[in-house]
C-alpha positions as CSV (number, residue, x, y, z in Angstrom):
1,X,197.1,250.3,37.2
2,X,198.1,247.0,35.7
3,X,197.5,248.7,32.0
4,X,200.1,251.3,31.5
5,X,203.8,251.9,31.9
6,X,205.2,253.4,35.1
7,X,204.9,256.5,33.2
8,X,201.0,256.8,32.7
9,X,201.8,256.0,28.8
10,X,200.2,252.7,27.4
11,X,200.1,250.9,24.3
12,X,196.8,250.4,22.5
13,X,198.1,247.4,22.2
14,X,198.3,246.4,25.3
15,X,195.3,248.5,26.8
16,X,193.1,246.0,24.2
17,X,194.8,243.2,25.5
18,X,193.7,244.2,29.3
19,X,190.4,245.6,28.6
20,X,189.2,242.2,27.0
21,X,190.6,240.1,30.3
22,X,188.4,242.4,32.5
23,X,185.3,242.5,30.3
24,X,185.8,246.1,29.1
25,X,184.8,247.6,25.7
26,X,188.7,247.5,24.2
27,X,189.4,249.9,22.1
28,X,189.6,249.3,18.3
29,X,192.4,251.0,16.1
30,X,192.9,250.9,12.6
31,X,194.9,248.0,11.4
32,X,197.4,250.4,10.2
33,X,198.1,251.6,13.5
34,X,198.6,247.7,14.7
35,X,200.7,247.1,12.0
36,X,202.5,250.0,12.5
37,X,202.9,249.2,16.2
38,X,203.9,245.6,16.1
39,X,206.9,246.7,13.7
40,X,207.6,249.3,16.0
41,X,207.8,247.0,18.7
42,X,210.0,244.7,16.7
43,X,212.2,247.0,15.9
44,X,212.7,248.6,19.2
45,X,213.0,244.5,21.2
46,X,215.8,243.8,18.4
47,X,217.7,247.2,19.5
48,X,217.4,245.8,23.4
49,X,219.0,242.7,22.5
50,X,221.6,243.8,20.3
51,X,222.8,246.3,23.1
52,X,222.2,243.4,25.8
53,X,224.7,241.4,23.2
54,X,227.1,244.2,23.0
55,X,226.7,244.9,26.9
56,X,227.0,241.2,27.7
57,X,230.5,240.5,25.1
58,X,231.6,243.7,26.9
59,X,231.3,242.0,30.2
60,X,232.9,238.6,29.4
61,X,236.0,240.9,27.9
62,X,235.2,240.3,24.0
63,X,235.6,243.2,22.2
64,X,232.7,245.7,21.7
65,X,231.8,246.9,18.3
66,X,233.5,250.5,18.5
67,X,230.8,252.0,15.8
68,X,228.4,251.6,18.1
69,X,230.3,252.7,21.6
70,X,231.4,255.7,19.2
71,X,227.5,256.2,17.9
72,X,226.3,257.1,21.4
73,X,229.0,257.4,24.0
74,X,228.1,257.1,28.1
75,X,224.5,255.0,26.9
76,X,226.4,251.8,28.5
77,X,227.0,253.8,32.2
78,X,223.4,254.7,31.9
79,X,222.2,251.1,32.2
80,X,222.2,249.1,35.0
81,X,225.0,246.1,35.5
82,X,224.6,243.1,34.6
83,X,224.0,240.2,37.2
């Protein structure tokens, strides 16, 4: 508890991270896999905020880019509203 996701997956990442704040042995990938993983992580924070960007236009009434509401149509029901 505390180290994963809500789904049972965890990052190595992150699993290090925890492991050193309780005085565990943290596990110790290749720094390929880190690098690999922080890009990945990039990559996948700057896809949240451009669809929070999109979402939050959207809701203020600014046009929404229609490439990417035609890319993958009903992904904006799926989220949850804005507050």
């Amino acid at each position: 508890p505390g180290a994963g996701s809500e789904g049972g997956a965890c990052c190595v990442l992150r699993l290090a991270r925890w492991a050193e704040r309780h005085g565990l042995p943290a596990p110790q990938p290749a720094e390929e896999h880190v690098a690999f993983l922080e890009r990945e992580h990039a990559r996948y924070a700057h896809k949240l905020l451009r669809a929070w960007r999109r979402l939050s236009d959207a809701s203020r009434g600014r046009a929404a880019s229609p490439t990417a509401a035609q890319q993958q149509p009903g992904a904006l029901a799926a989220l949850p509203p804005l507050s």
